[in-house]
N, C-alpha and C positions, 0 to 999 in steps of 0.2 A: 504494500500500500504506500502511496506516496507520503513526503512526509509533509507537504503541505498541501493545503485546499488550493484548488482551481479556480478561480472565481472572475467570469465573463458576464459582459454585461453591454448590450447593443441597445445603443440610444436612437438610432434610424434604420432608417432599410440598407446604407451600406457596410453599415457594421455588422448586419446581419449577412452578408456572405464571408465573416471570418469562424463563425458558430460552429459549421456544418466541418469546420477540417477539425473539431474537436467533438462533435459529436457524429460524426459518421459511425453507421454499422453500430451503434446503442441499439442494444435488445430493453422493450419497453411492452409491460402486460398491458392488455388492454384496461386490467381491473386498475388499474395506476395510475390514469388518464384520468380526468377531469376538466370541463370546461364551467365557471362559475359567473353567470348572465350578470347579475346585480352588479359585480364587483368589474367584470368587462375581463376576469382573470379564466387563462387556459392553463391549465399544467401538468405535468406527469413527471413519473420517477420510473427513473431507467437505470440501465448498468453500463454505460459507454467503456467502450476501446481504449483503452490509456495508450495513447498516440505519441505521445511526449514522451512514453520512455521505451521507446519504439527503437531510437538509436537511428543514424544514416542511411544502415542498411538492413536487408532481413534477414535475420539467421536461421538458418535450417534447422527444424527439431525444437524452436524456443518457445518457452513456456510463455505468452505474453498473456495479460494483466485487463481485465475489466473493474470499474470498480462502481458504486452507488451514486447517479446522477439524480440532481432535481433542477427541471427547468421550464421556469413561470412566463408566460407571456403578459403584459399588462396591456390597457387598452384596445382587448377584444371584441370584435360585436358579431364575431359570429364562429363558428368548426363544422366543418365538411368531412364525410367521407367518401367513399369511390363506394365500396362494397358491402353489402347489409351485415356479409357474414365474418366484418370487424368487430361485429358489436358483443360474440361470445366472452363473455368475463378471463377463462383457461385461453383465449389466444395471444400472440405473442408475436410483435410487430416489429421489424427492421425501421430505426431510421435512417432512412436516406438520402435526403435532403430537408431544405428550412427556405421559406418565402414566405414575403409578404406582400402588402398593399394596400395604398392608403384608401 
């Protein structure tokens, strides 16, 4: 486990294409997810890729590192899905990218 906290934080939509090269390939249950209307907050908890100690290059046979992510969107006013059959509590979603728009 790392020994410090990660802590990112995107104040427009270009900040938000530095996100995704740290949270790429986070495995996130669907039961984890939440979108909260009153508050305009989306958020889920995931176990992203520890990408940072990933090293230059890949080494064959190494053991790498996922560890406990939480990550809040503010000023939401809405969450989409593509397919109905995200919505099983036991499934378990790749992220693979992050966008927005105003």
């Amino acid at each position: 486990m790392p020994d410090t906290l990660l802590k990112l934080v995107a104040a427009d939509e270009e900040d938000i294409v530095v996100l995704p090269m740290f949270l790429e390939d986070a495995v996130v249950p669907v039961s984890k997810m939440i979108y909260l209307s009153l508050e305009k907050r989306f958020a889920l908890v995931g176990h992203r890729f520890c990408w940072e100690d990933t090293g230059a290059e890949k080494i064959d046979g190494a053991i790498y590192e996922r560890i406990r992510c939480v990550i809040s969107f503010d000023n939401v006013i809405g969450v989409q899905r593509k397919r109905p059959d995200q919505l099983k509590l036991g499934a378990m979603l790749d992220l693979l990218a992050l966008s927005g728009t105003k």
